[in-house]
C-alpha positions in Angstrom: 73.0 -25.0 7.2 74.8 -24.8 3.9 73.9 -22.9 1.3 73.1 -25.6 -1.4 70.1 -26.2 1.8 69.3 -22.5 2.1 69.0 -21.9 -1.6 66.4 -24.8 -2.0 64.4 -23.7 1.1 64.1 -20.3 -0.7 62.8 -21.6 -3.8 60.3 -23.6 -2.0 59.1 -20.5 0.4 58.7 -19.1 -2.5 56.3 -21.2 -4.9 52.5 -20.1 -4.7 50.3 -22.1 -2.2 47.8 -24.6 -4.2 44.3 -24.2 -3.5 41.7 -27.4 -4.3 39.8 -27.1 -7.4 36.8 -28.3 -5.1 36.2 -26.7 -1.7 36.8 -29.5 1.1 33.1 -28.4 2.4 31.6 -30.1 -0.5 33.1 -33.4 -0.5 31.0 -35.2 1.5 27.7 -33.9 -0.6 30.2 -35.2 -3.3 30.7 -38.6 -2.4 27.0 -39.2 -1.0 25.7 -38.4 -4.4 28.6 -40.5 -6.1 28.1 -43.6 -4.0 24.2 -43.1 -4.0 24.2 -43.2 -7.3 26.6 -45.7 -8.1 24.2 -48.2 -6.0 21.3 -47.1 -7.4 23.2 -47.9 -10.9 24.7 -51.2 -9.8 20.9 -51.9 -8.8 19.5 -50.9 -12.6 22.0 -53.2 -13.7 21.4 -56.5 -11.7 17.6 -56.5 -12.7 18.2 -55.8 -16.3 17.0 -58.5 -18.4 19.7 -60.8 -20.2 19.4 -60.2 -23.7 22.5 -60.7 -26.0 23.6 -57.5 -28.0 22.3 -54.4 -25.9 24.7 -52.0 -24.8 22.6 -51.1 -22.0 24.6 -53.6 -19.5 27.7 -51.7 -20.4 27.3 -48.6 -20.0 25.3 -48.9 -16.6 28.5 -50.8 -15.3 30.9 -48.1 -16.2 28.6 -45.5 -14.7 28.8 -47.2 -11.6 32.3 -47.9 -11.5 33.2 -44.4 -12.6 30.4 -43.1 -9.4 32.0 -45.8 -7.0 35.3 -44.9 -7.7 34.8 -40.8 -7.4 32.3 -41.4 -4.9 35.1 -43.2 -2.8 37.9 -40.7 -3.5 35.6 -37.5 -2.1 35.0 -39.5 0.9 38.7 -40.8 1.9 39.6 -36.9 1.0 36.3 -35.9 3.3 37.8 -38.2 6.2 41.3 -36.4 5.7 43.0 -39.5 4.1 44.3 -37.2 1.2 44.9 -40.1 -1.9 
C-alpha cells in the first residue's frame, strides 16, 4: 500500500459519520401523507371550474407536484433505493 493510499484512508477514517436529518422510521408515514395528498390535490384541481384569471389552478398544481415529488423521494428512500 503506498503512503499517498494510506494517508487518504486516514483522512477518510477520520471524518464524522453523517446521520439523516429524518429518521429512516418515518419515511414511509412521509411519503403516504405526500402522495395522499398530492392525489387528493391533483383531484381538487381536475374538478375546479375553468374560469380565466384565478390563481387557484396554479397553485393547486404546484402543491401537488411539490407532494408527488417529496412523496416519491421518502418512498424510493423507504424501499432503500437511496436517490
Amino acid at each position: 500500500m503506498s503512503q499517498l493510499y494510506a494517508q487518504a484512508e486516514a483522512e477518510y477514517n477520520a471524518w464524522p459519520v453523517q446521520n439523516p436529518l429524518i429518521p429512516v422510521r418515518f419515511l414511509p408515514a412521509i411519503a403516504s401523507v405526500s402522495l395522499g395528498a398530492a392525489f387528493l390535490l391533483a383531484f381538487f384541481y381536475t374538478t375546479l371550474p375553468n374560469t380565466s384569471g384565478s390563481i387557484k389552478a396554479p397553485v393547486l398544481s404546484l402543491l401537488s407536484s411539490l407532494c408527488a415529488g417529496v412523496g416519491l423521494v421518502a418512498l424510493m428512500n423507504a424501499v432503500g433505493v437511496y436517490v
